[in-house]
C-alpha positions in Angstrom: 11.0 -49.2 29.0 9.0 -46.1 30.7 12.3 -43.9 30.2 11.6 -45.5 26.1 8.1 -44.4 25.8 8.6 -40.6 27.5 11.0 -40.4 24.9 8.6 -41.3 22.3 6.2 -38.6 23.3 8.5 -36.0 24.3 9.4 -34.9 20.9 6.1 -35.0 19.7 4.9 -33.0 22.7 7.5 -30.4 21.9 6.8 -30.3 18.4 3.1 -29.7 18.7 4.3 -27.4 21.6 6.3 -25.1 18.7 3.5 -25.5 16.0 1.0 -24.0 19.0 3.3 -21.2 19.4 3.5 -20.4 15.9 -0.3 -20.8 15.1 -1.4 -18.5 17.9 1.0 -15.8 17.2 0.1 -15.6 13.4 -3.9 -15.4 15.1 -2.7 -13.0 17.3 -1.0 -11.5 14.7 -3.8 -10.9 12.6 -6.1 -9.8 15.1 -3.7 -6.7 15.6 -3.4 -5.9 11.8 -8.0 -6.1 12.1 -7.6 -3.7 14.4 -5.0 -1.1 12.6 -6.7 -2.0 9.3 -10.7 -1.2 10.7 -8.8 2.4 12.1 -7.0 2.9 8.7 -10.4 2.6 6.7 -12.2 5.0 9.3 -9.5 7.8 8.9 -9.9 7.2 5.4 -13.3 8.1 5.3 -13.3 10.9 7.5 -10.3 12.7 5.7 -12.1 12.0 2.6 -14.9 14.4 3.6 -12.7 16.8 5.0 -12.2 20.4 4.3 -9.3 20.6 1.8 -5.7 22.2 3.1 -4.4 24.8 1.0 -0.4 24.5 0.2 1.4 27.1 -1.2 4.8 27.1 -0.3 7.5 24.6 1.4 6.5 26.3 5.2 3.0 24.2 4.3 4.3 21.3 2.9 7.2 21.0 5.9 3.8 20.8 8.3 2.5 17.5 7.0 2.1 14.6 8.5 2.0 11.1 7.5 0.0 10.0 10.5 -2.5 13.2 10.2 -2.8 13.9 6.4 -2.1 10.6 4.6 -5.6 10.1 2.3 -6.3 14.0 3.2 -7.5 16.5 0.4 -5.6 19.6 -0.4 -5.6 22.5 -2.4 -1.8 23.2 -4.4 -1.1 26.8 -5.5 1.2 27.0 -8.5 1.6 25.8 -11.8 2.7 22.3 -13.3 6.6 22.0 -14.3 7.9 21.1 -17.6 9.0 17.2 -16.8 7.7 14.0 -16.7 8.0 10.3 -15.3 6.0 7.4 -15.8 5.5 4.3 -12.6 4.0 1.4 -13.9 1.4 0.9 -11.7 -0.6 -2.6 -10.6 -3.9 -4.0 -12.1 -6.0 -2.9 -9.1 -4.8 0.6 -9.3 -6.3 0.6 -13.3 -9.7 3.1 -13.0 -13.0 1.0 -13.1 -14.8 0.4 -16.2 -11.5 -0.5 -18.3 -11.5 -3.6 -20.6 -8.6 -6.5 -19.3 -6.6 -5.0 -22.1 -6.3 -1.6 -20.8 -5.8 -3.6 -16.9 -1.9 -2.3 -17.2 -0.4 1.0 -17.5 1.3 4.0 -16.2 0.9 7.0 -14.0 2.3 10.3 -15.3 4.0 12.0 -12.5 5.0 15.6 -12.4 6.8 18.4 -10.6 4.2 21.0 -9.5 5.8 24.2 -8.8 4.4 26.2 -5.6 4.1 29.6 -4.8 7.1 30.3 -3.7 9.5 28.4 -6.3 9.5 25.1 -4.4 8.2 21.7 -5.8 6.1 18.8 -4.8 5.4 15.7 -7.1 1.9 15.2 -8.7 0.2 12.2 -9.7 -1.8 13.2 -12.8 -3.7 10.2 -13.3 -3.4 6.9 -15.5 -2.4 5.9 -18.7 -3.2 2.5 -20.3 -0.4 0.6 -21.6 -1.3 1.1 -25.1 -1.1 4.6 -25.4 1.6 5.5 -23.4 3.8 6.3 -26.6 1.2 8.7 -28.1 1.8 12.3 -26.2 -0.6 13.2 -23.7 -2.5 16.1 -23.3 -0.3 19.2 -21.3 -1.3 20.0 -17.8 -3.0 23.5 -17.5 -0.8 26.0 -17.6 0.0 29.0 -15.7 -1.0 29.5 -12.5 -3.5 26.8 -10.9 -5.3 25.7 -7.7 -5.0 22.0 -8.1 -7.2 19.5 -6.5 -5.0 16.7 -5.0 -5.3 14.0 -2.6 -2.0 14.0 0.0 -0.2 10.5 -0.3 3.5 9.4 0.7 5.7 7.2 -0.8 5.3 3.9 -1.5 7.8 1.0 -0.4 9.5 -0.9 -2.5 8.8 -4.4 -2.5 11.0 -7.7 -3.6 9.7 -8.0 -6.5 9.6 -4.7 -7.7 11.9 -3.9 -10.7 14.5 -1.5 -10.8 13.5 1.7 -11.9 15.1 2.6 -15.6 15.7 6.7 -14.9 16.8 6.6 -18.9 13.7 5.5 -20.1 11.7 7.8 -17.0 10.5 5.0 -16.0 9.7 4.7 -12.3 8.6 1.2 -10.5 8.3 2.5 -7.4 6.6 5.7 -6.6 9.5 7.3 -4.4 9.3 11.4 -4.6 12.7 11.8 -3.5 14.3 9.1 -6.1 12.4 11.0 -8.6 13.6 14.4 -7.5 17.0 13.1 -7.2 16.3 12.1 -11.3 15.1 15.5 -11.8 17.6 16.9 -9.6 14.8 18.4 -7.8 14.7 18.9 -4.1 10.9 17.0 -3.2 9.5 16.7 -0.1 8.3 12.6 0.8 4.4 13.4 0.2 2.8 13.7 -3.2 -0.1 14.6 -4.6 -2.7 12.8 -6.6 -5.0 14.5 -9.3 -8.4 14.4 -7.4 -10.3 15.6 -10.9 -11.9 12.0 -12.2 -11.7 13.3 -16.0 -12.4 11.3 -18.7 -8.8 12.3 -20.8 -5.8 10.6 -20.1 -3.7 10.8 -18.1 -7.5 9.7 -15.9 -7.0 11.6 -12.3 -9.6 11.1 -9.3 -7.6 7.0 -8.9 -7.1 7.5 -5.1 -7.9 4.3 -3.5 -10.5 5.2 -0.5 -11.2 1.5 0.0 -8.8 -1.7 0.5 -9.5 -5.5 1.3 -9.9 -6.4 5.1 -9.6 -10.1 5.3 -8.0 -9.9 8.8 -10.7 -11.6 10.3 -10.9 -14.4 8.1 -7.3 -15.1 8.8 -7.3 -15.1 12.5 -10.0 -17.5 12.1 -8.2 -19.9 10.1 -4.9 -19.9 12.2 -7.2 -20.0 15.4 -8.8 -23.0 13.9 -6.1 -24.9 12.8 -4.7 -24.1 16.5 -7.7 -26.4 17.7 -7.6 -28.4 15.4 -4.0 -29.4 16.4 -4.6 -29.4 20.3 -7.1 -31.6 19.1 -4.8 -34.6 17.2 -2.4 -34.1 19.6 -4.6 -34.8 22.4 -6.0 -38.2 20.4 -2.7 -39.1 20.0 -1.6 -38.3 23.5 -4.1 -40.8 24.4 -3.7 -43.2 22.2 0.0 -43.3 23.6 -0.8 -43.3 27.1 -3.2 -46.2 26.7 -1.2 -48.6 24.7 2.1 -47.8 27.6 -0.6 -48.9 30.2 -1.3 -52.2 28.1 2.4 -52.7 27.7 
């Protein structure tokens, strides 16, 4: 009979054992990511003030790093290239002060050709949806010292399509995929149009701001952690009582 009722809460021991396991290491979890997420926003702020880099040749570009210059402003010497690609881009990255009908649309990416005859990818700006077949205006032309904001490539996720090079028509925005469309060599980093204009393509879109929720979900998992030590410990009891009846 005892060896009956240590079997009964042995697997409900080990279960709420696992479940404790799990619940602490997604709190833990989240604690870390408050921690890289609260650094992320502060470099973002202080590279947003910083003085801009001027890049004019592949030596420069070679020098970057994602680490130091992600979110950093630059200066590119050159002129824009003759091609163009569009990524569909996500609602939040729409500029502010759009209706919900212009909340989808397209970036136009370009090459932008340095001072010394290599190329980097440009962001221009965004396009809504609805005007993407109408042609846009031309970049400057000739040579430019264009106001960018340094990014790198972003990863593509389960969900995202598969990007229709026929159509140029990106849905990830991957410099070297592009370049390899092109049949452009292009370094990993990219540039985005720091000029908030008012034609489109729109530049000035850099995100200097993101959601930090982190907290909130270490919290929860934390809670529900206690919550569980809790019932099990009620039950526990319960058990152990009604074995000492029996």
């Amino acid at each position: 009979m005892a060896f009956e009722h240590s079997l009964r809460s042995f697997f409900p021991s080990l279960l709420t054992l696992v479940m404790l396991t799990v619940l602490l290491g997604l709190g833990a979890w989240q604690v870390e990511r408050l921690a890289w997420k609260e650094d992320l926003l502060e470099r973002m702020a202080e590279r947003r003030t910083a003085p801009p880099l001027t890049l004019a040749s592949a030596a420069d570009i070679a020098g970057l790093q994602q680490a130091d210059h992600d979110f950093y402003p630059a200066v590119l010497q050159g002129r824009f290239g003759d091609r163009a690609v569009f990524w569909f881009t996500q609602i939040e990255n729409k500029p502010s002060g759009l209706d919900r009908w212009d909340g989808a649309g397209y970036h136009m990416l370009m090459p932008f050709i340095l001072a010394d005859g290599s190329a980097v990818l440009v962001d221009r700006g965004f396009i809504p949806a609805r005007l993407i077949d109408i042609p846009a205006p031309p970049p400057p032309q000739g040579d430019i010292a264009l106001a960018v904001v340094l990014r790198w490539p972003d990863g593509r996720g389960a969900f995202d399509n598969d990007d229709d090079a026929a159509r140029n028509l990106f849905y990830v925005r991957d410099p070297q995929a592009i370049g390899m469309h092109w049949q452009l060599d292009l370094p990993p980093v990219l540039g985005e149009a720091a000029l908030a204009n008012e034609a489109w393509p729109r530049g000035g879109q850099t995100r200097f701001s993101m959601p930090n929720n982190h907290l909130q979900y270490a919290v929860t998992w934390f809670g529900l952690a206690i919550v569980l030590v809790i019932v099990s410990g009620l039950w526990h009891i319960r058990h152990w009582k009604s074995q000492a009846k029996g």
